[in-house]
N, C-alpha and C positions, 0 to 999 in steps of 0.2 A: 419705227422699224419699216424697211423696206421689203417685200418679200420678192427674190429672182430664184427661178430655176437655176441656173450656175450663172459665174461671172464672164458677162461681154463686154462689150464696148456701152450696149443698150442701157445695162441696169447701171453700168455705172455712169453717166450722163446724166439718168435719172434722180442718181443720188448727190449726184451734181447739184442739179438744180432744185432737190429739197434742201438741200445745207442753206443755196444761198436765198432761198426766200427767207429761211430762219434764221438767218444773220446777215440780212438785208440792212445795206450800208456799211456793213462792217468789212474789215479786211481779211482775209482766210487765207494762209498758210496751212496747205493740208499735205501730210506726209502719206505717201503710198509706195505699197509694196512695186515688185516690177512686171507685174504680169502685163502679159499682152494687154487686156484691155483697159489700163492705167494711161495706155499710150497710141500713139496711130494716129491718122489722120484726122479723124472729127473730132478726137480728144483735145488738140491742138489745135486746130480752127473753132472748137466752143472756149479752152481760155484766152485765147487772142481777141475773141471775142465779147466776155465778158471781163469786166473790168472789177479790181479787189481780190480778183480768188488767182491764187499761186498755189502751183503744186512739187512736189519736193518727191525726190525717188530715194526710199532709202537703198541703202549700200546691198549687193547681192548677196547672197545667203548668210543675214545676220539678221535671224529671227529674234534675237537677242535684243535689238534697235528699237522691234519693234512689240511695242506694250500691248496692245490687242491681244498677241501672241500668249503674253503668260495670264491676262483676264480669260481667253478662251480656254486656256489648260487649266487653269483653276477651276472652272467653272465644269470640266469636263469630268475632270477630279472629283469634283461635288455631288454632281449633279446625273449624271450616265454612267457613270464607275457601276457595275453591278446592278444594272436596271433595264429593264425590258419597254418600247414605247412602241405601240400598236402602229401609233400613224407619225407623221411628220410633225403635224400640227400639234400632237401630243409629245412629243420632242421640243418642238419652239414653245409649248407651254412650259415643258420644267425648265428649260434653260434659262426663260427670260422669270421665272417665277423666282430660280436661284439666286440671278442678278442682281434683283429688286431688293434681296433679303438684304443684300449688303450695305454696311455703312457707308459712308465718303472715304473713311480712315482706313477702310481697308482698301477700297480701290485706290487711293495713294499710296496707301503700303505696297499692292501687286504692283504698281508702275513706277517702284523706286522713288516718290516724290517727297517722302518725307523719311 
């Protein structure tokens, strides 16, 4: 997990570059929403630059497309539904702690894959 204060160009370049050391050699097709900093000039001069990683925009507002979306609303459902978190960091604790609980079979079941 990466931690940014909101999304820039900055954090995601970073997150760039953790994918491809972790799937170093491999080819990565990564699907991104459209927000400004998915795109722009450095965004485009680092994958012309790096070679294997392609990035994919999905379609404008079809949160639907995109599977994150209903892991994050399940989780929100689960997990912050009626709960009070002092700090942030006690926030990113129940979120990622709700995550962990789950099986595989359910995170295929939330992303339609089975």
């Amino acid at each position: 997990m990466i931690k940014w204060v909101s999304g820039n160009t900055d954090g995601f370049l970073k997150i760039l570059r953790k994918i491809l050391v972790r799937f170093k050699g491999k080819v990565i097709d990564l699907w991104v929403d459209n927000a400004s900093w998915h795109k722009g000039r450095r965004v485009r001069e680092f994958i012309t630059e790096t070679e294997g990683l392609f990035l994919h925009y999905l379609p404008p507002y079809h949160p639907e497309l995109n599977m994150q979306e209903r892991l994050w609303k399940r989780v929100r459902y689960e997990e912050t539904n009626n709960a009070y978190y002092a700090t942030l960091d006690d926030l990113e604790a129940g979120v990622m702690a709700a995550s962990r609980r789950w099986k595989p079979l359910k995170v295929r079941r939330l992303c339609l894959l089975t």
